[in-house]
C-alpha positions in Angstrom: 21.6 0.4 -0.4 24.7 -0.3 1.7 27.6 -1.8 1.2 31.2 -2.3 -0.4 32.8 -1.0 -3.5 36.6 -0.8 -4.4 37.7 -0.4 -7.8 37.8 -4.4 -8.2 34.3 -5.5 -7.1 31.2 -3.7 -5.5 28.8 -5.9 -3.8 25.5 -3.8 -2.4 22.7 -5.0 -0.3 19.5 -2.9 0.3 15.8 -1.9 0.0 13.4 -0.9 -3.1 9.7 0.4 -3.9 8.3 1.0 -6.9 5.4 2.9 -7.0 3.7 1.8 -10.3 1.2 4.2 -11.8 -2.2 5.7 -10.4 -4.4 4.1 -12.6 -2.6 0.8 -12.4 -4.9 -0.1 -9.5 -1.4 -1.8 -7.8 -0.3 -0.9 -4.6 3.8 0.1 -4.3 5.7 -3.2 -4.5 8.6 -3.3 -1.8 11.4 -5.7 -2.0 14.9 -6.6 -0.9 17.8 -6.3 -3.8 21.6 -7.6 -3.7 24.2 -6.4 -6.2 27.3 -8.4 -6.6 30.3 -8.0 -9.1 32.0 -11.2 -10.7 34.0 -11.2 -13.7 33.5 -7.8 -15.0 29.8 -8.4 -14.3 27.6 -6.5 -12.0 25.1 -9.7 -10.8 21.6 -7.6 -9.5 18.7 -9.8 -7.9 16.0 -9.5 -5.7 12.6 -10.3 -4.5 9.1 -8.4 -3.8 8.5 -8.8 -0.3 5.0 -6.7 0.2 2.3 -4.7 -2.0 1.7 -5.8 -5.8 3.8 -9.4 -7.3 4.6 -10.1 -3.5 6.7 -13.5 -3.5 8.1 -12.3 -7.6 12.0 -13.1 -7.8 14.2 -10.5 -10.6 17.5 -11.2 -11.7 19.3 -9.1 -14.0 23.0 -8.7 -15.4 25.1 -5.2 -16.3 28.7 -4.1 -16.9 30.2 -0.8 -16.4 30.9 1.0 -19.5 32.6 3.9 -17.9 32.6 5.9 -15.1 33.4 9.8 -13.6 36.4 9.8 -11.0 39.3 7.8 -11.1 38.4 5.8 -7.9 40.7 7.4 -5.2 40.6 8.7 -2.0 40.9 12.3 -3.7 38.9 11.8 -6.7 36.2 8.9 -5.8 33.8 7.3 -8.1 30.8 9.2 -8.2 29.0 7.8 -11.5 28.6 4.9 -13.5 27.1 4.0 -17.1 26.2 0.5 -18.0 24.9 -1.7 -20.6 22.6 -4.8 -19.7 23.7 -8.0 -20.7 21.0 -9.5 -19.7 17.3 -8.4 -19.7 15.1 -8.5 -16.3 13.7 -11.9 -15.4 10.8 -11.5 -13.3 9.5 -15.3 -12.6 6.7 -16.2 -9.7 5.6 -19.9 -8.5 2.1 -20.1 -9.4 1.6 -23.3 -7.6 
């Protein structure tokens, strides 16, 4: 994931695979994922691009409950906890 992250808003862009179990039968499903902050609210969606659920689209929603470092140039963030506040959608077109 790249990006941008201040102490007021974080806004990531990046790459995901997850390899689902051996006996699953699935192949790894690999996807694109964006991360935006707005109102205290960490915004997370996506979609599967290749391997198992290709064309599924996710959305999900999280705020940070507290965090390790103050966010400084001396003493940066390097950890985050979270509570959902909104479980994963995972929704497909069937068409």
């Amino acid at each position: 994931m790249s990006g941008h992250a201040n102490l007021s808003a974080q806004n990531f862009s990046g790459t995901f695979t997850i390899n689902w179990p051996a006996g699953s039968g699935f192949n790894p499903s690999n996807g694109n994922l964006t991360v935006t902050e707005a109102n205290g609210l960490e915004n997370v969606s996506g979609s599967v691009t290749s391997g198992f659920d290709t064309g599924t689209a996710f959305a999900m929603q999280y705020v940070v409950t507290g965090k390790t470092g103050v966010g400084g140039a001396l003493h940066p963030v390097t950890a985050e906890t979270y509570t959902n506040t909104q479980s994963l959608t995972l929704s497909r077109n069937e068409g």
